[in-house]
C-alpha positions in Angstrom: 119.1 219.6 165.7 116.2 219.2 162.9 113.3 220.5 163.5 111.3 217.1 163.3 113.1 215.5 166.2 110.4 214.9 168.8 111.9 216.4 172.3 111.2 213.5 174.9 109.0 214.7 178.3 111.6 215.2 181.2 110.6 212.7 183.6 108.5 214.2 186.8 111.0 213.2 189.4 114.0 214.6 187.5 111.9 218.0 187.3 111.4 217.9 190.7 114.7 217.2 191.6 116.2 220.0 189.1 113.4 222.3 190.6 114.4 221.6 194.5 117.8 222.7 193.5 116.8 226.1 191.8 114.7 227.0 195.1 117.9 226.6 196.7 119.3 229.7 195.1 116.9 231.3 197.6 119.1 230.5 200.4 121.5 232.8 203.0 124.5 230.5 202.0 123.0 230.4 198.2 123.3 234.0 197.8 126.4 235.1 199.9 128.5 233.0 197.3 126.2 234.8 194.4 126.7 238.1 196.0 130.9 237.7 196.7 131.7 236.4 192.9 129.0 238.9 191.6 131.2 241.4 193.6 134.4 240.5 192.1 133.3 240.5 188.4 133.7 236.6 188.6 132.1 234.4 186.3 131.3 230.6 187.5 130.4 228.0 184.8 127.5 226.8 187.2 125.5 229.9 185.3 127.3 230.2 182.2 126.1 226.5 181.6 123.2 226.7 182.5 123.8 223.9 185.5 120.7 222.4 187.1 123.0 222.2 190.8 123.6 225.7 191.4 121.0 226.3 193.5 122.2 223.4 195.9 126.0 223.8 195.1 125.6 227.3 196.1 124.0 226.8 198.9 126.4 224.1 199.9 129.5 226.4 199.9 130.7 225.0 196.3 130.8 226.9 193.0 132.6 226.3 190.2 134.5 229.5 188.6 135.2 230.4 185.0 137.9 231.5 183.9 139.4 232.9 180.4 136.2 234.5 179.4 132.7 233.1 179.0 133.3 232.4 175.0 134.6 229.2 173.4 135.9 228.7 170.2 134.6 225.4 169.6 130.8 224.6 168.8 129.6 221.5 170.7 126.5 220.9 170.1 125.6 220.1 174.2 127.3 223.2 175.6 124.9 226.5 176.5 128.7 228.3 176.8 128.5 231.5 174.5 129.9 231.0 171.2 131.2 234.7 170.4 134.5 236.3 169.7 136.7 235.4 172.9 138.2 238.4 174.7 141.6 239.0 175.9 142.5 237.2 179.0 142.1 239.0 182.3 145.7 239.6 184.0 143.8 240.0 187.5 141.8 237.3 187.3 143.4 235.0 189.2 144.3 237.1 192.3 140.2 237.8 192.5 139.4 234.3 192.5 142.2 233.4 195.2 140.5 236.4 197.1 137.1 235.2 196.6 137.8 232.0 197.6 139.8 232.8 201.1 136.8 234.5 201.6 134.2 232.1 201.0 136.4 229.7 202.9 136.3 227.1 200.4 138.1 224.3 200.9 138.3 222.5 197.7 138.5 225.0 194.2 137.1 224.0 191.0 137.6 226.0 188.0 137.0 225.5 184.1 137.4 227.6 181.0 135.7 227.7 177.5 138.4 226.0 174.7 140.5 228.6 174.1 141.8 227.5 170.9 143.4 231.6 170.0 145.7 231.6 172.5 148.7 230.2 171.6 148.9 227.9 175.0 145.5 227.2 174.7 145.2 229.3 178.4 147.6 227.0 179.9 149.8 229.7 181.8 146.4 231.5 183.0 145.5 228.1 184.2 149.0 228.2 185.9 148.7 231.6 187.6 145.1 231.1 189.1 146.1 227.8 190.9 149.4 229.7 192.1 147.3 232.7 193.4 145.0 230.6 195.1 148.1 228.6 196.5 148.9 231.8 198.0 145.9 232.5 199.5 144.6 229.3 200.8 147.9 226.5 200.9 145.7 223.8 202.6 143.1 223.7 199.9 142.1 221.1 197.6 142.6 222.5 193.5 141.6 221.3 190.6 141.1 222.3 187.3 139.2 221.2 184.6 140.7 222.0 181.2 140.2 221.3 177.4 142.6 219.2 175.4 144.5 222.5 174.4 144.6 221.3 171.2 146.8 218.8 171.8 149.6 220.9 173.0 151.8 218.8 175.7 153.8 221.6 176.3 150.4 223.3 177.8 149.5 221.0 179.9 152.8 220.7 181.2 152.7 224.0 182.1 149.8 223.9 184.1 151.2 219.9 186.0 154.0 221.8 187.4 152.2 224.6 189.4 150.7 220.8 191.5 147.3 221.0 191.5 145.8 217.9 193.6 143.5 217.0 190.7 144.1 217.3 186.4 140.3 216.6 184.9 139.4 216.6 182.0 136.1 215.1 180.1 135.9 212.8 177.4 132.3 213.6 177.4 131.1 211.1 175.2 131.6 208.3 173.2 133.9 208.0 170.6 131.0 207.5 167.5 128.9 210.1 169.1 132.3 212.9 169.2 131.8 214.1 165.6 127.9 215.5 166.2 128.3 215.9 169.8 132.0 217.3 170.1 132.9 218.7 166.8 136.6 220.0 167.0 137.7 217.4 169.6 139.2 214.4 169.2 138.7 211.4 171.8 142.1 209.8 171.2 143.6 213.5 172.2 141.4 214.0 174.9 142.6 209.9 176.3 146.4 211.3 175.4 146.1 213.9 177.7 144.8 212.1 180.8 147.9 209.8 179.9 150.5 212.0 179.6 149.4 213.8 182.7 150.1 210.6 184.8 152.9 209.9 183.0 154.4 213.5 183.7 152.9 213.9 187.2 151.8 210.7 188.2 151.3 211.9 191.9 148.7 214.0 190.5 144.8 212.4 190.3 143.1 212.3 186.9 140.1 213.0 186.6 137.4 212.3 183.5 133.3 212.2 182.9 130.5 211.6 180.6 127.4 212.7 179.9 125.1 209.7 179.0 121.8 209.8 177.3 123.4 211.5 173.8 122.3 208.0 171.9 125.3 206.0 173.0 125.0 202.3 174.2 125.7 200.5 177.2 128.2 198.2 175.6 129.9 202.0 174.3 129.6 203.1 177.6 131.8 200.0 179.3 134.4 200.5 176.4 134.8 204.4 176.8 135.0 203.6 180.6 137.5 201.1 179.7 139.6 203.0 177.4 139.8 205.8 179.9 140.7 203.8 183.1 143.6 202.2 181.0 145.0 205.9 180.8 145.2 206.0 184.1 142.7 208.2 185.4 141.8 207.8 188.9 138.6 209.6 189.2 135.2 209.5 187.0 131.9 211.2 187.0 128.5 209.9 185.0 125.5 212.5 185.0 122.3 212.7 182.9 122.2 215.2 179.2 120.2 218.0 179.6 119.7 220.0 176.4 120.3 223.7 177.1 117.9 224.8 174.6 116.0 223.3 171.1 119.1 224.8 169.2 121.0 222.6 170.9 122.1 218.7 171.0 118.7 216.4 172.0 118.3 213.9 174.8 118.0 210.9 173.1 117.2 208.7 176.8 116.5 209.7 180.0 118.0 207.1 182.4 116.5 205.4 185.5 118.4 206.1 188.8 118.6 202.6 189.1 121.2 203.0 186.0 123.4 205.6 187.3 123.7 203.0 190.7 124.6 200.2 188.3 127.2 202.4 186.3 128.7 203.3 189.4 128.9 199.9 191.1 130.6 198.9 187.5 133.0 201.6 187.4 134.1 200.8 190.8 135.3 197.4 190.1 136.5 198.0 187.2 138.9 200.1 189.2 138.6 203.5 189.2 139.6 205.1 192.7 136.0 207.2 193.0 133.1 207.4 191.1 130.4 210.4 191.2 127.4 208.5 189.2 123.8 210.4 189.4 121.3 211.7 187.1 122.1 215.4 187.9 126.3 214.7 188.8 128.1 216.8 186.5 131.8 216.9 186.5 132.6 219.2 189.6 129.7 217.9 191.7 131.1 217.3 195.1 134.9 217.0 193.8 136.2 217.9 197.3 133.5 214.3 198.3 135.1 212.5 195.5 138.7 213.5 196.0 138.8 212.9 199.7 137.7 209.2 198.7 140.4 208.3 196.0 142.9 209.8 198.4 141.6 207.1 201.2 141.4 204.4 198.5 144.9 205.4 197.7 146.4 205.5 201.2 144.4 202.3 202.3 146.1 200.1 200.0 
């Protein structure tokens, strides 16, 4: 970011809304779910990213866990995720979350990683092992994790399709002219492989995708993205509103109305994706229990 680029004021109702979820954290529920993962040496990306749900997610019964380490060894320039050497992934990870998680009594998992790109699978097999443990521990329960592109690697991915998760995401993030200053190190024609090959390999298995919209993209890039990714199969899409972590970081260019978000999702919808999450503070595992539960209806109703 240059240090002429004028920051643009946060509009008062998104404040209040960001600041109504933060006094959330306050919360009985809010803080039995901080207090559990705290316990287990867990890490969720909810903090690690600085997301402006917490409060409410946490107080909701949802959290979204971490996995692999809290370091990624890619440099986008919208992501608050630390940027240090990664360390060495933790064997007993997975059973802690898989205990956490019975014990919460969650009924729908979400968990994420920083882009491993030093591992040799990309973290596939970790990936593979946390949704067996959890499996294990709670066999009725929605899973889905959200994982990078792995560098391409479709063995990886492959590896984690076949321990059946109910959901494969994975974001595009952004529009393809916006990847190299937004995304640098991805690729957007790897990132629409993967959700292909994953419902090519698995097609039982929901895809799921998002972006983040207010980076400088247009509305006509918006409908082509949404385009390119629905003809890859994916089932499932979330749209939320760019919030800059810091000043170092990537700058909101526009903040939408929530008029916008309405519009995108009424688009997306008949343009036929199975469910759509669309809202200025959605981000990709908001309510992805909500969301799965209605693709699985669309699904089954027709």
């Amino acid at each position: 970011m240059n240090s002429d680029t004028k920051t643009l004021p946060i509009p008062s109702w998104l404040k209040a809304a960001v600041a109504a979820n933060k006094a959330a954290l306050r919360s009985s529920g809010a803080m039995r779910i901080a207090c559990d993962i705290n316990g287990e040496k867990l890490a969720t990306v909810c903090e690690q990213a600085l997301c402006p749900n917490r409060g409410r997610c946490y107080s909701e019964g949802e959290a979204t866990f971490l996995i692999l380490g809290n370091s990624c060894t890619r440099a986008c320039s919208f992501c608050a995720v630390s940027r240090e050497k990664p360390s060495k992934p933790d064997a007993d990870e997975p059973d802690r979350i898989a205990r956490t998680s019975k014990n919460l009594e969650l009924r729908y998992i979400v968990f994420t990683s920083p882009t491993r790109d030093d591992l040799p699978d990309g973290g596939a097999e970790h990936y593979a092992k946390t949704i067996n443990a959890i499996r294990g521990e709670l066999p009725s329960a929605g899973i889905e994790p959200l994982v990078p592109d792995f560098a391409g690697n479709m063995a990886s991915l492959e590896t984690v399709l076949n321990s059946s998760p109910d959901v494969l995401a994975h974001n595009v993030e952004t529009v393809p002219r916006l990847y190299f200053s937004v995304r640098k190190g991805s690729d957007y024609g790897r990132s629409l492989e993967l959700l292909q090959y994953s419902k090519i390999f698995r097609p039982e298995i929901l895809t799921k995708s998002g972006l983040m919209l207010g980076l400088g993209e247009t509305g006509k890039e918006v409908e082509t993205t949404l385009a390119d990714i629905l003809d890859c199969g994916c089932d499932l899409l979330t749209l939320g509103q760019y919030l800059t972590p810091s000043k170092k970081h990537h700058p909101v260019k526009r903040y939408l109305d929530p008029e916008e978000f309405t519009m995108w999702l009424e688009k997306a919808k008949k343009m036929g994706f199975k469910g759509v999450m669309s809202g200025p503070l959605v981000r990709s595992s908001f309510k992805a229990g909500t969301l799965y539960k209605e693709a699985k209806e669309a699904t089954e109703a027709k």
